[in-house]
C-alpha positions in Angstrom: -96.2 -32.1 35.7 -99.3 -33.8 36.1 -100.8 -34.9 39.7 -99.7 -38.0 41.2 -98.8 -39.8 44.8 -95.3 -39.2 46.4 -94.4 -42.7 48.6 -93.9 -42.1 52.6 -92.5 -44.4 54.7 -94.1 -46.6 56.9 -92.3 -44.5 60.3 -93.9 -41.1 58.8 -97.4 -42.1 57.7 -99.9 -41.5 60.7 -102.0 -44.1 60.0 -98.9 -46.9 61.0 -98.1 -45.1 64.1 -102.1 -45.5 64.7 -101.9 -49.2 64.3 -98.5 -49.5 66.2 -100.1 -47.9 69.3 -103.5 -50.2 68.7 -101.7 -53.3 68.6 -99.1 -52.5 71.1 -102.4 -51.5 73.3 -104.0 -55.4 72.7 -100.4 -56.9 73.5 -98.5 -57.7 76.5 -95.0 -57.1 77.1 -92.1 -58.4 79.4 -91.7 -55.8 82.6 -87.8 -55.6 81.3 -89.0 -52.8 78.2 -89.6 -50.6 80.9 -85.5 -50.3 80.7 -84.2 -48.1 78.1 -80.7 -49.4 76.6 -78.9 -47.3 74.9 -77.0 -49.5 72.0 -73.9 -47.3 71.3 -72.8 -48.6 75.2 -73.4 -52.5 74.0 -71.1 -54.8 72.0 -74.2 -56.2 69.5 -71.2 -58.3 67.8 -71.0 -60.8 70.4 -74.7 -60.7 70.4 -75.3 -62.0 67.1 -74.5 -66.0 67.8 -76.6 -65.8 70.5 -79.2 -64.6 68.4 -78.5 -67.4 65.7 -78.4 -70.1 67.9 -82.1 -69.0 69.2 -83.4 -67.9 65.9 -82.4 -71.6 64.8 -83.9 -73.5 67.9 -87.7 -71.6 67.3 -87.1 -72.4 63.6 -85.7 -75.2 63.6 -83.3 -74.3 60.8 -81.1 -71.8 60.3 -82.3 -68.6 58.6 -80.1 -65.2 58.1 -82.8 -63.7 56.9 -84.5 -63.2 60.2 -81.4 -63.1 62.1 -79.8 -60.1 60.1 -83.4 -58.4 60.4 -83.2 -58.7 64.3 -79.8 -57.6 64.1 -80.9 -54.4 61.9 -83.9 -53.5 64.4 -81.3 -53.1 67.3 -79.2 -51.0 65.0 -81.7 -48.9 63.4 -81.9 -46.5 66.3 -79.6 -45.4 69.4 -82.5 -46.2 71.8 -84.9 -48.7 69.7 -88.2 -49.8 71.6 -88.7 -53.2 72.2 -92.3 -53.0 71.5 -91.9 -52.3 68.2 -89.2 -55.2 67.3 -91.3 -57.7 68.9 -94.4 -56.6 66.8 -91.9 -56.5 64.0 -90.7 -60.3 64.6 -94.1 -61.8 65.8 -94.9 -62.9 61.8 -91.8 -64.9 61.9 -91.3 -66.3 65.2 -94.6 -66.6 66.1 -95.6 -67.4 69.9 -92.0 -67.5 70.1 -91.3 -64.2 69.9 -92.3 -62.7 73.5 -89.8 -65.2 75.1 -86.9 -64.2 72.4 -87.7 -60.7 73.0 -87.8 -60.8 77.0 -84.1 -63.1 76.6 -82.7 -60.9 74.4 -83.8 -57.7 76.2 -82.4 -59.2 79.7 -78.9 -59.4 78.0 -79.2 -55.7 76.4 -79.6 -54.2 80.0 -76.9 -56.6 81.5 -74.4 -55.1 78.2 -75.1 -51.7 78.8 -74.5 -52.0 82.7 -71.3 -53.6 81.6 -70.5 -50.5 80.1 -67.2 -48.6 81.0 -65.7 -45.7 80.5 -61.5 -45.2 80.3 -59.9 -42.0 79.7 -63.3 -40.5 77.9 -63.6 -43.5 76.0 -66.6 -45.3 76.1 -65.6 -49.3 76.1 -68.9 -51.3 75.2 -70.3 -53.9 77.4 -71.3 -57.2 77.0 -74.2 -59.5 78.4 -72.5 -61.2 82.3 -74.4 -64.3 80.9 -72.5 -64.6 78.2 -69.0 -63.4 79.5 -70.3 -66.5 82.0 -70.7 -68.8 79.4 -67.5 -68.2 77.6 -66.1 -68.3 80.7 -67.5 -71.7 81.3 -66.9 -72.6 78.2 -62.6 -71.3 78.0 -62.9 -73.7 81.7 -64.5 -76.8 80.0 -61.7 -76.2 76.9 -58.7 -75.9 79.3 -60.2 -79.1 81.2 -60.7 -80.7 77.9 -56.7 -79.8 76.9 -55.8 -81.1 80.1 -57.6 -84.3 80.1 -55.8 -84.6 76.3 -52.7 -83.8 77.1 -53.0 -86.2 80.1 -54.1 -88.8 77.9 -51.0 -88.0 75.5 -48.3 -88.3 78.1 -50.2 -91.5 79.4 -49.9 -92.6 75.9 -46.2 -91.4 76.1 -45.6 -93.4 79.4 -47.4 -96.6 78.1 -45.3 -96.8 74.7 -42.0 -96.1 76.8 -42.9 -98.8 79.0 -43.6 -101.2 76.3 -40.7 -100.1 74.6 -38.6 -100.6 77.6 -40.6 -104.0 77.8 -39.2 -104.7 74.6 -35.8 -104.0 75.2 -35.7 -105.9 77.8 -37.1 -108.5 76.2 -34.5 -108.3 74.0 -31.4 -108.3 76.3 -33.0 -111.4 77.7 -33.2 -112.9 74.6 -29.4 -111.9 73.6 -28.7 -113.3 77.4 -30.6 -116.7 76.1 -28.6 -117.1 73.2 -25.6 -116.4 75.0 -26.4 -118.9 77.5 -26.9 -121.6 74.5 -24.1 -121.1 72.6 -22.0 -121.0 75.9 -23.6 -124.4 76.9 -23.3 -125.8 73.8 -19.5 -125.2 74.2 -19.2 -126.7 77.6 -20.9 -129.5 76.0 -18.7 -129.9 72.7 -15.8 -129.6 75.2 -17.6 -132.2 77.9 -17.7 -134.6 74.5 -14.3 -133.6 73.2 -12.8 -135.0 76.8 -14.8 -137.9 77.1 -13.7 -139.5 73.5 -10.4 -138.7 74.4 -11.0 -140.5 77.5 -12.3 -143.3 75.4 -9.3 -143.9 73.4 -7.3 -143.6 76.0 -8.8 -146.4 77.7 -9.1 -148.3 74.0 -4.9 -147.4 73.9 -4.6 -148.9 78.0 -6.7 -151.6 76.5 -4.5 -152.9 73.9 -0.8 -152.1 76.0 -2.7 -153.9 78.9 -1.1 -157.5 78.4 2.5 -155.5 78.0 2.1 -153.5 80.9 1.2 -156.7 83.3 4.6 -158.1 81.6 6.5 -155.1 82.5 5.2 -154.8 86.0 5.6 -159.1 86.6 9.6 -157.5 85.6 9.4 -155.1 87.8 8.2 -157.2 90.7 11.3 -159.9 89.9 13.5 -156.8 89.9 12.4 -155.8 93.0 12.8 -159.1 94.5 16.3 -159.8 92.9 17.2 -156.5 94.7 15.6 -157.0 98.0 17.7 -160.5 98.2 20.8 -158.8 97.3 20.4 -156.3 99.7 19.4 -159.4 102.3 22.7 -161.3 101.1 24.7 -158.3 101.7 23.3 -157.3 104.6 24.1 -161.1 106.1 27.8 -160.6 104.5 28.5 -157.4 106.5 26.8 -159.1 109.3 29.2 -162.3 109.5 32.5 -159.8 108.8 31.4 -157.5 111.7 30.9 -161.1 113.6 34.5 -162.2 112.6 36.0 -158.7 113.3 34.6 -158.7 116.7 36.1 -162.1 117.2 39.0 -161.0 115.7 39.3 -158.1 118.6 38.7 -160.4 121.3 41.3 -163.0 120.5 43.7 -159.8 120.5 42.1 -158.4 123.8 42.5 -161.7 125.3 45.9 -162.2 123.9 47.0 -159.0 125.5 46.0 -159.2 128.6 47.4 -162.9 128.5 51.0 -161.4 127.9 50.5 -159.0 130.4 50.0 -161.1 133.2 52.8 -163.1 132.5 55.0 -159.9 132.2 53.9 -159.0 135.9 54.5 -162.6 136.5 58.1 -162.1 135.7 59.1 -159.1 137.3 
């Protein structure tokens, strides 16, 4: 086989590591790279929005590019050096990048001090900032539930009292037309009596000249009677006159014979 040039990688060629160790030299870097984090003791999943939701603020737009290559620098080794990423990042974020870094470096530590271990398990940690923020967050979701469901029932309370409003309404309007058809009743029955007051009257009004007749009879009558009773009662009063003269002609005559009896003997 003839001569020819066998590709190294970027990690293994000298003359990289040369440049690294210039550049790093000219650069300045946050006093948290001092701090070695070991990533098999952090959770990088819950990492990864974070990481997003900066990657789009420097940017401006959203770009999985970048974000999958910061996520592949933190996974490319067990201990990866900060240095290196943020020399890795600077053509795409730019004067950004030393602020990203230093953020995202702060959360690493904070992970890895997070770390536990159960039974010989190791459980991965995660950043206390963001455990705080989700804890902020599952706070502001519970208030906002609360605040909805309060608002629902509310809601619930407002249409039960305008329902009962309307019922109400309702029975008053059933007690309305109640009260109409009853008064209109009373009032058919108030008319009822007086036309049948009226023709009475009208019937009075045409016997009137009869009935004066039969009470001028009845006055007569009552005078006829009255001097019977007067005749009779001067009748019985001369017989009870003659009787008691009657009684004192044979008192008189009795004593009379008397006397001359005693005369006698």
């Amino acid at each position: 086989m003839g001569d020819g040039f066998r590709g190294v990688s970027a990690d293994r060629d000298g003359r990289f590591k040369t440049a690294e160790r210039k550049l790093m030299a000219k650069m300045k870097f946050p006093p948290e790279f001092v701090t070695k984090v070991d990533m098999r003791r952090v959770h990088l999943d819950v990492l990864r929005p974070w990481v997003a939701k900066k990657v789009t603020q420097y940017l401006s737009f959203e770009d999985d590019i970048i974000i999958n290559m910061v996520m592949a620098e933190l996974e490319k080794e067990s201990e990866p050096d900060p240095r290196l990423i943020q020399i890795n990042l600077t053509g795409f974020l730019e004067r950004n990048t030393g602020a990203f870094m230093a953020e995202l470096w702060k959360l690493l530590i904070s992970a890895q001090e997070n770390c536990k271990e159960e039974k010989g398990k190791i459980i991965k940690g995660m950043p206390q900032q963001l455990l705080d923020e989700k804890q902020e967050e599952l706070k502001r979701i519970n208030s906002e539930l609360q605040d909805r469901a309060r608002k629902i029932q509310e809601d619930q309370d407002r249409m039960r009292s305008i329902q009962r409003d309307k019922e109400m309404e309702r029975e008053r309007a059933v007690e309305r037309e109640f009260e109409l058809q009853r008064e209109k009743e009373l009032r058919r029955r108030l008319e009822q009596e007086q036309e049948e007051l009226r023709k009475a009257d009208k019937e009075r009004g045409s016997d009137a000249p009869k009935e004066r007749e039969r009470e001028r009879d009845r006055d007569r009558g009552d005078r006829d009677r009255d001097r019977d009773r007067d005749r009779d009662r001067k009748r019985r009063s001369r017989s009870r006159s003659r009787d008691r003269d009657r009684d004192r002609d044979r008192d008189r005559d009795r004593d009379r014979d008397s006397h001359i009896d005693r005369d006698r003997d």
